[in-house]
C-alpha positions as MATLAB code, in Angstrom:
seq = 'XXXXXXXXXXXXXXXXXXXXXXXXXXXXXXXXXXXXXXXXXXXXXXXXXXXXXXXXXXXXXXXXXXXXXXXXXXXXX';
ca = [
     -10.138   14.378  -14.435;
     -11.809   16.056  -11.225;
      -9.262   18.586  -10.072;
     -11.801   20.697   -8.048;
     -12.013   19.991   -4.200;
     -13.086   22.181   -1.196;
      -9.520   21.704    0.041;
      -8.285   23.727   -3.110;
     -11.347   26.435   -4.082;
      -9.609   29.492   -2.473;
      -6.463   28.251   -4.990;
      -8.541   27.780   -7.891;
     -10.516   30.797   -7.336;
      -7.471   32.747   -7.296;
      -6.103   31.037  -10.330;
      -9.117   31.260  -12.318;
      -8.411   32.714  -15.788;
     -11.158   35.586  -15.331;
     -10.057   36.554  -11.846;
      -8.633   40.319  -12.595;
      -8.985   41.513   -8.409;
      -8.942   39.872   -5.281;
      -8.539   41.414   -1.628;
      -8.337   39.746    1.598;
      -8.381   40.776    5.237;
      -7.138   38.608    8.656;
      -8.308   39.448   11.962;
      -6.825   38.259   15.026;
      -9.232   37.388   18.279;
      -8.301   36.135   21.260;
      -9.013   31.842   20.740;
      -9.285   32.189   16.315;
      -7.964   33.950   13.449;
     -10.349   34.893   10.494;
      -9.425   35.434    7.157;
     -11.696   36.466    4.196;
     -11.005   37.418    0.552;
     -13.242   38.680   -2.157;
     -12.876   38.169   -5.749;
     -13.878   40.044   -8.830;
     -14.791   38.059  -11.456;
     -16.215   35.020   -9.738;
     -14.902   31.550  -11.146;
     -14.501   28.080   -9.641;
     -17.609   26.810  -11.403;
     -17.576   22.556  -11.191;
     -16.770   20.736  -14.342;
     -15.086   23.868  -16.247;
     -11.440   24.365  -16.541;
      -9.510   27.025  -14.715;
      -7.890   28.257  -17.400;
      -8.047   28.064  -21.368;
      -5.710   26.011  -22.802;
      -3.616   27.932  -25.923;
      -0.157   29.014  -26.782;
       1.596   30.305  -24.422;
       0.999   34.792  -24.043;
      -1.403   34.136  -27.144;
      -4.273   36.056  -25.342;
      -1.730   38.575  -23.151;
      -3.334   41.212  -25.175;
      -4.434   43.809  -22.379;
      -2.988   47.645  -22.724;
       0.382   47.766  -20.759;
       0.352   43.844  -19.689;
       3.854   42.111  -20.318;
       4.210   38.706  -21.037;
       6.976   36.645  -19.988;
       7.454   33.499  -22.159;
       9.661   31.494  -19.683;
       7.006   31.218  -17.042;
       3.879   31.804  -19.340;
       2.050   34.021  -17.304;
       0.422   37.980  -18.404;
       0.963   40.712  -16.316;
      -1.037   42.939  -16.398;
      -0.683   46.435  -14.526;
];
């Protein structure tokens, strides 16, 4: 299944397994708005999967991340 689309790449890039940092900034001008973010650890690559599949906090493994089961996601400090 294709699940990548230009109307989702900011998403996925944000949600990308390897994505550890991102930082955006919004300006306001007089007749647009523009917004820009940068990510560390680049990702969204065509064809691959965003994340890989596993048990749920098996790879939560970082010093001082915490792991909560009920939502599956690693948080890491």
């Amino acid at each position: 299944m294709q699940v990548f689309s230009r109307d989702v790449g900011h998403y996925t890039q944000m949600v990308w397994q390897s994505s550890r940092e991102l930082g955006c900034g919004v300006k306001v001008c007089d007749k647009f708005v523009l917004a820009g973010c940068q990510y560390q650890r680049r990702g969204n690559f065509i064809g691959a999967d965003i994340y890989e599949k596993g048990n749920t906090c098996s790879m939560c493994n970082c010093p001082q991340c915490h792991c909560d089961p009920g939502v599956g996601l690693c948080d890491a400090p």
